[in-house]
C-alpha positions, 0 to 999 in steps of 0.5 A, spaced: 457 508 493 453 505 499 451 510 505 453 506 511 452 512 516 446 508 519 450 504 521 454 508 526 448 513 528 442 509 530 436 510 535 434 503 535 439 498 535 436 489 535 440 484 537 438 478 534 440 472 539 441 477 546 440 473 551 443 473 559 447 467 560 454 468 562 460 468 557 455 469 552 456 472 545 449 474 546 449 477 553 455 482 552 453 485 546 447 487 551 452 489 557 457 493 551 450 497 550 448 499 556 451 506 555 449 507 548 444 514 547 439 510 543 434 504 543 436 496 545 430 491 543 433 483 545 430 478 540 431 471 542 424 465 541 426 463 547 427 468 553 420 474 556 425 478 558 433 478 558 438 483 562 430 487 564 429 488 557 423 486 554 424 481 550 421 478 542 421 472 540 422 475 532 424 481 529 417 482 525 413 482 532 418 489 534 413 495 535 414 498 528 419 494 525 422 498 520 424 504 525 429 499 527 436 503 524 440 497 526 439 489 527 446 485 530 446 478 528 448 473 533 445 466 532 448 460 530 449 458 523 445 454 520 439 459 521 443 466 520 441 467 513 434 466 514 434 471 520 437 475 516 432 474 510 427 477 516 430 482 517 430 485 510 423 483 509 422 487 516 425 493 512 432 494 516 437 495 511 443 495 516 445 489 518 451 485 522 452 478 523 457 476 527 456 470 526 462 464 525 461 458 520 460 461 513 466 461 507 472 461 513 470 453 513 469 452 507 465 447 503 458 448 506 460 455 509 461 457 503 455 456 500 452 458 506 456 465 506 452 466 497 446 465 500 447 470 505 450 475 499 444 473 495 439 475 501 443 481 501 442 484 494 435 482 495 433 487 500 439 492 499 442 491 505 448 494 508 451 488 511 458 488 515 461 480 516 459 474 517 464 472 522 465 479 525 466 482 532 461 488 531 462 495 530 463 501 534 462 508 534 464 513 540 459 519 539 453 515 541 456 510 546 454 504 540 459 499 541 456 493 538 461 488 540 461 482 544 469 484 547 472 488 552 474 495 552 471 502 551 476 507 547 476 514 548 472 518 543 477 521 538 477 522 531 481 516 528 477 511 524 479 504 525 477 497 521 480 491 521 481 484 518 482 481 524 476 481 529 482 478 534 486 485 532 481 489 534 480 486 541 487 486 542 487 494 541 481 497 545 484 496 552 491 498 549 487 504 546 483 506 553 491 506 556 494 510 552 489 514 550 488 514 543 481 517 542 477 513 535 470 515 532 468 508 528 472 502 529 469 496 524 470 489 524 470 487 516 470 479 518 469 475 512 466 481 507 461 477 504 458 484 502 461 490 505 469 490 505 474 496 506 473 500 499 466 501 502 468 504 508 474 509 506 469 512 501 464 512 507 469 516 512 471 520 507 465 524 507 465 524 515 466 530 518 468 528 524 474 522 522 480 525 521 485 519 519 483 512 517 486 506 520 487 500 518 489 492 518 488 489 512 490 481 511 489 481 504 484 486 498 480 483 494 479 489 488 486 492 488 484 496 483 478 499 485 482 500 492 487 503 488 483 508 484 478 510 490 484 511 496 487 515 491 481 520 491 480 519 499 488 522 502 488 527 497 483 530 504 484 524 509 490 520 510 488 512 510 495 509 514 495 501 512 498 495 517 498 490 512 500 482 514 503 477 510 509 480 508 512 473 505 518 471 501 516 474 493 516 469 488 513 462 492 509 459 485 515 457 480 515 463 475 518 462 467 520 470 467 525 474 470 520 477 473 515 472 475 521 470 479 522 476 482 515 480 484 511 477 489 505 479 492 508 483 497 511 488 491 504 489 488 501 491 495 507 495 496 507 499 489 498 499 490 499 502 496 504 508 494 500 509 488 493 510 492 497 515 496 496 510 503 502 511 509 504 504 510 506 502 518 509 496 519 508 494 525 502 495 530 506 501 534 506 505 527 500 505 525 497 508 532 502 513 532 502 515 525 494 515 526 495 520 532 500 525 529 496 525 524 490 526 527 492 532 532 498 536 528 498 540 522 503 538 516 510 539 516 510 545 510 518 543 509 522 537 512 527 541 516 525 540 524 529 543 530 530 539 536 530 542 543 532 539 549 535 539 556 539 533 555 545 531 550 544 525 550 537 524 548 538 529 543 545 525 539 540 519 540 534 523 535 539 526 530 541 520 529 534 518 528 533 525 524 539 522 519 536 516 517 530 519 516 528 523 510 528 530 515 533 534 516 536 539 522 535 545 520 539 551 519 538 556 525 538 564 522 543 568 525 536 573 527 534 566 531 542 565 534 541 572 536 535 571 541 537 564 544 543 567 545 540 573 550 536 566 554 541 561 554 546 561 559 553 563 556 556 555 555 550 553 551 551 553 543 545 556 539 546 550 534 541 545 532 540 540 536 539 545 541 541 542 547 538 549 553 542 545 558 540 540 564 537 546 569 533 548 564 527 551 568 520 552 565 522 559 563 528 557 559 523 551 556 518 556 554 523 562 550 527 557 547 521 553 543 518 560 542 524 563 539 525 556 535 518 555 533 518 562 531 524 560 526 522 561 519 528 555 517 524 551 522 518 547 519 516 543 526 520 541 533 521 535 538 522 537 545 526 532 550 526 533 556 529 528 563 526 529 570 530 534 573 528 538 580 528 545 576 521 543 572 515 540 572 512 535 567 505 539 567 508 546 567 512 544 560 506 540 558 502 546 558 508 551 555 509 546 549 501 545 547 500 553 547 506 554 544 505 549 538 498 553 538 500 559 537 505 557 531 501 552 528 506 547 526 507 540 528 511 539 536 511 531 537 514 530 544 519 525 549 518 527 556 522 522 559 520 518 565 515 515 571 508 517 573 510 524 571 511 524 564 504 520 563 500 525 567 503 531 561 502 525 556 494 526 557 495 534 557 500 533 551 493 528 548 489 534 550 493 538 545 494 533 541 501 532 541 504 525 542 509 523 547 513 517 546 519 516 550 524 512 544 526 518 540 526 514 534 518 514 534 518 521 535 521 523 528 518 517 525 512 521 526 514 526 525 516 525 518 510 521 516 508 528 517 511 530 510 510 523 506 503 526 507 504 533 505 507 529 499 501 525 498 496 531 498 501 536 493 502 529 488 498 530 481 495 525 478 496 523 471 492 519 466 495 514 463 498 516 456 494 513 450 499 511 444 498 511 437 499 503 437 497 497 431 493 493 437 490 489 432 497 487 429 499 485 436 493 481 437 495 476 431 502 476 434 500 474 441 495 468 437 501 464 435 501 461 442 494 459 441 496 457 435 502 453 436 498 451 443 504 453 448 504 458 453 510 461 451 511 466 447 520 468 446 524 472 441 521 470 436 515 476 437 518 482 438 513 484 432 510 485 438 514 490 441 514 495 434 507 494 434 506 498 440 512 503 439 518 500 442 524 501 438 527 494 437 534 491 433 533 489 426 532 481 426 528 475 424 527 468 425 531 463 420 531 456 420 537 454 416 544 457 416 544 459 410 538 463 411 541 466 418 547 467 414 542 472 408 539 476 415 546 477 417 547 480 411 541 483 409 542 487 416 549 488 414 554 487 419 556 483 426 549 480 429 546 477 436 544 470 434 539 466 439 537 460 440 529 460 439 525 454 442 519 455 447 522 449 452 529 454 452 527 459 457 533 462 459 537 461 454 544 464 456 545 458 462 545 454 456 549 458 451 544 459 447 546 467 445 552 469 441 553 477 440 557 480 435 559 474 430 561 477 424 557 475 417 562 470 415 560 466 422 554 466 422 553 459 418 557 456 424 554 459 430 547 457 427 549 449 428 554 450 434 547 453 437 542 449 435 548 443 438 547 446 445 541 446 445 539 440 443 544 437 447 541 441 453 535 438 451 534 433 446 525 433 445 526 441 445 522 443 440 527 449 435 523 453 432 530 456 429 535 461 430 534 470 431 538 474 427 539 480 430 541 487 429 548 488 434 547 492 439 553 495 440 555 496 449 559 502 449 556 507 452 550 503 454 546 499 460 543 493 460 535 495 463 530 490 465 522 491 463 517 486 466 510 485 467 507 480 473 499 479 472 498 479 480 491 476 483 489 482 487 492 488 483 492 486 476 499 487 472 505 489 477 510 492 472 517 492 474 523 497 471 531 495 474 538 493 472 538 488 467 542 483 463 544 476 466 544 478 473 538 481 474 535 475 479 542 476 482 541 484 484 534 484 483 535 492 483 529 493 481 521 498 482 515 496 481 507 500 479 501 497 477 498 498 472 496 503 468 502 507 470 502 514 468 509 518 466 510 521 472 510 514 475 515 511 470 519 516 471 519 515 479 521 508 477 527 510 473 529 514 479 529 508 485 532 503 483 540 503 486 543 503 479 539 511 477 546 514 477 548 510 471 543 512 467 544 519 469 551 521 467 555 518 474 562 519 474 562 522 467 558 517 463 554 521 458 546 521 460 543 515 457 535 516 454 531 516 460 525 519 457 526 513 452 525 508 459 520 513 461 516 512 454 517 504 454 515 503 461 508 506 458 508 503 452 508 496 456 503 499 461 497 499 455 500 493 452 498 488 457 492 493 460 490 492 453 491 485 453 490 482 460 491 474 458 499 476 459 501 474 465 508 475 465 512 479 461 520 481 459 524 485 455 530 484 458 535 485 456 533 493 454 539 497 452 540 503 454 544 508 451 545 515 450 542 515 443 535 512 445 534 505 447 533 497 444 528 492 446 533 487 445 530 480 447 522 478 449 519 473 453 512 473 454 506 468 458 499 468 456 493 464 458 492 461 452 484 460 454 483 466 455 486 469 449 482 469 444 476 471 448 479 478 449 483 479 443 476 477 438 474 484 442 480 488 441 479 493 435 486 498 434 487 504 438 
């Protein structure tokens, strides 16, 4: 790991390019430095002097050099990365270009930004961009940027994507005071991006929450694993654009059709612990809360207002939230009851009545507060004649101090409520006036104690046959295709999932011996690599008895010819009839995502599973308790779980394949997609009962030559 800290506490800071012609990059770089503790030294071969600053014409004519803490690139393209070699010859290790016109034009900018890489490994530099707006930092008054705006000290740190983003946020931020620490334009991360600088703050005293704004990762699993040890400590909030439409690029399986990179940022960030926003307004006051308040220890909130209305408008909000109202005990009824006038009810909400006065604010919250039912509270209050904004503002903040639980606020109205927000601000309790924005940030209060109460399991590792597995998937090489069908459910015994007694037979007789030799009714299904889904053609017959199958065989290799006469049939899968009495019809697939790697996908199964598409996913490798999480989500979990007086199905059968799954593919990374569908489940335990795989055949041999059993 990289110690980037020299990046945001320099002495001396050089701007490569500074110069003081107006509207330039150069000259606001200066200017947003003029309040900076530390340091400025301009360096331009055409200018003496620049802003009343001595100027140099390269980096190597500075006094000393290599004393130099930070050097801020803002040159033109074509000589960036020779200024940048100047720079690691000199002895400066932390290095912002903030120069465009490398890989985001590509073509020549791409072979521009490798050379820059190259330069960068050479002298170890710890390099932000290209193509960046720069960095801030509060404490030292560094902001090294070229946009406007100056964000209170706070201790929220920021990066973003998007250098665009960031220039939208600072004055926003300075309005509302939102106080950030560090706030880091990634631009292009030729060399540093968003891992390097959630380990960086993860050791930072003094930031409190991470925030960012990410358009894409590159090394999702990576982020996965690094992120999952930060927020046990630090909660990372993640603002993720480009929430497109899931499946844009034609997929052979169910579950390439179905999973989409959306799905795989969603699964990668739950398992790394990151609280998602999903909107800008979120992210900051997710960013806010938890900067300022501790945790909700349990989810039951109070609400305390002095208007019905409000206060109906947030437990609605409540509802629909993961919260809950809590219960007042009789020991709480009791004491409101002897501070509240007669005609208030001492329920939750608690509404104190509409001439509640400062006095009346002030018991009733420290009653509340002091509840042991009451785990945190959302004060609302309207402008009245009988209170002051300020007074409350004062009473709420030395309250929740006292309590120590969390206290989020609506103060409703003008001038009067902005002047107790920034008292509230001071106590670091936020103020919103949409209620629905007060519980939702409240209740990222409890997503986060989850986060830091989860444990995480290593992945199981199974006693599998993974060299058997490796011969099986060379058929596609051998048969040069792509996809691999029923035909290879050899695949599945060989990584411990229960599967129906069958074989492939390549004449009616031969299917009429399997059936035999099986011993009763049958599944029969067309096999074929060019027949993908082999029920849309009537490729798949269930529970023929033994003196049909000679019949069935012919009728389904009509269909199929029929349904594409230069199909290539391979024959007819004769399989053990598994009976759907008592059973459900599951799906487990696996879709192999650029960023994150295998996306595993557990939901209802069966025909109609691009219909529903009641499905969870995880990346891969999933643990136990992950699998047993997706068996919970899907909309259909009561049905495997005994509803309306079914009898409990084998989840920890669908737990276990789930797994088993999981280090198939993480074993063997040239599947691309992958479906056991449909996996029947019944109370007895489960049956994979249909295959349909995608390899990348180049890749194949390459990986599986290596592979040696586990």
């Amino acid at each position: 790991m990289p110690d980037l800290s020299g990046l945001f506490t320099p002495d001396r800071v050089a701007i490569i390019g500074a110069n003081d012609e107006e509207g330039s990059v150069g000259r606001a770089l200066l200017k947003n430095l003029s309040s900076f503790d530390g340091d400025v030294i301009p360096v331009n071969p055409n200018l003496e002097t620049v802003l009343g600053r001595e100027c140099y014409s390269e980096i190597g004519d500075v006094p000393d050099a290599a004393s130099i803490d930070l050097a801020v690139v803002a040159v033109p393209a074509t000589v960036a990365v020779d200024v940048v070699r100047q720079i690691g010859h000199a002895g400066i290790t932390d290095v912002v270009v903030i120069t465009a016109g490398f890989s985001e034009t590509g073509g020549e900018g791409e072979q521009r930004e490798q050379e820059l890489i190259d330069v960068a490994e050479e002298y170890d530099l710890n390099l932000v961009g290209p193509n960046c707006i720069g960095i801030i930092s509060t404490p030292s008054g560094l902001n090294a940027t070229f946009v406007r705006g100056e964000p209170p000290v706070g201790s929220i740190s920021f990066m973003s994507q998007s250098g665009a983003f960031i220039a939208a946020v600072l004055g926003w931020a300075a309005q509302h005071g939102v106080g950030f620490k560090d706030i880091v334009s990634l631009g292009n991360e030729a060399v540093l991006d968003e891992i390097d600088f959630i380990e960086q703050w993860s050791d930072d005293p003094d930031t409190d929450v991470i925030l960012a704004y990410l358009e894409d990762i590159g090394d999702g699993q990576r982020f996965i694993e690094t992120a999952r040890d930060v927020t046990m400590e630090t909660p990372i909030v993640v603002i993720k654009s480009g929430r497109t439409e899931a499946g844009a690029e034609a997929a052979a399986s169910h579950t390439g059709s179905i999973a989409g990179s959306e799905d795989a940022y969603e699964a990668g960030l739950h398992q790394a612990g990151v609280l998602r926003a999903m909107n800008i307004q979120e992210v900051f006051d997710y960013g806010q809360v938890l900067a300022g308040q501790p945790l909700l220890e349990d989810d039951d909130i109070a609400v305390v207002t002095n208007g019905g209305g409000p206060g109906v408008l947030t437990t609605d909000a409540v509802s629909d939230s993961r919260l809950t109202i809590a219960e007042f005990g009789d020991d709480v009824g009791a004491e409101l009851a002897d501070v509240l006038p007669g005609e208030a009810d001492v329920a939750n909400p608690l509404d104190i009545i509409g001439d509640a006065d400062i006095d009346r604010f002030r018991e009733s919250l420290d009653i509340v507060l002091g509840g042991e039912s009451v785990a945190g509270a959302i004060v609302l209050c309207v402008p009245t004649e009988t209170l002051e904004f300020d007074d409350l503002a004062d009473a709420i903040g030395d309250l929740q101090r006292r309590h120590e639980k969390p206290v989020v606020t609506c103060l409703m109205g003008g001038e009067e409520a902005d002047r107790a927000a920034n008292t509230l601000e001071s106590y670091g309790i936020p103020n919103y006036f949409d209620p629905e924005r007060a519980v939702s940030s409240l209740e990222v209060l409890a997503k986060y104690r989850d986060v830091t109460e989860r444990e995480y399991e290593s992945p199981e590792a199974f006693d599998i046959e993974k060299e058997r597995a490796r011969e099986i998937l060379m058929q596609a090489a051998e048969r040069d295709v792509d996809h691999l069908g029923v035909e290879v459910m050899g695949l599945l015994d060989a990584y411990g999932i229960p599967i129906p007694a069958s074989d492939l037979a390549e004449s009616a007789s031969e299917a009429e011996s399997i059936a035999e030799e099986i011993g009763g009714p049958v599944a029969m299904k067309i096999v074929s690599p060019d027949i993908l889904h082999k029920s849309d053609i009537g490729g798949v017959e269930v529970d023929v008895p033994i003196e049909a199958v000679r019949g069935t065989y012919q009728t389904l290799r009509e269909r199929a010819i029929d349904h594409d006469p230069d199909a290539t049939v391979l024959g007819v899968q004769v399989q053990e009839f598994v009976d759907p009495d008592e059973s459900t019809e599951t799906i487990v697939g696996v879709k192999r995502d650029p960023q994150f790697g295998h996306l595993v996908m557990f939901g209802l199964g069966g025909i109609f599973v691009q219909i529903f598409e009641d499905t969870a996913f995880r990346v891969a490798p999933v643990s136990e308790r992950e699998a047993r999480e997706m068996t919970e989500e899907i909309q259909a979990a009561p049905m495997l779980q005994g509803a309306r007086g079914r009898t409990p199905a084998d989840v920890d059968g669908v737990v276990e394949t789930i797994q088993r799954i999981s280090q198939l593919v993480t074993d063997f990374p040239a599947i691309t997609e992958f479906d056991i569908n449909p996996l029947v489940v019944s109370p007895e335990g489960v049956h994979a009962v249909d295959l349909r795989l995608t390899v990348d055949r180049e890749a194949l041999p390459v990986e599986t030559a290596r592979e040696t059993d586990g």
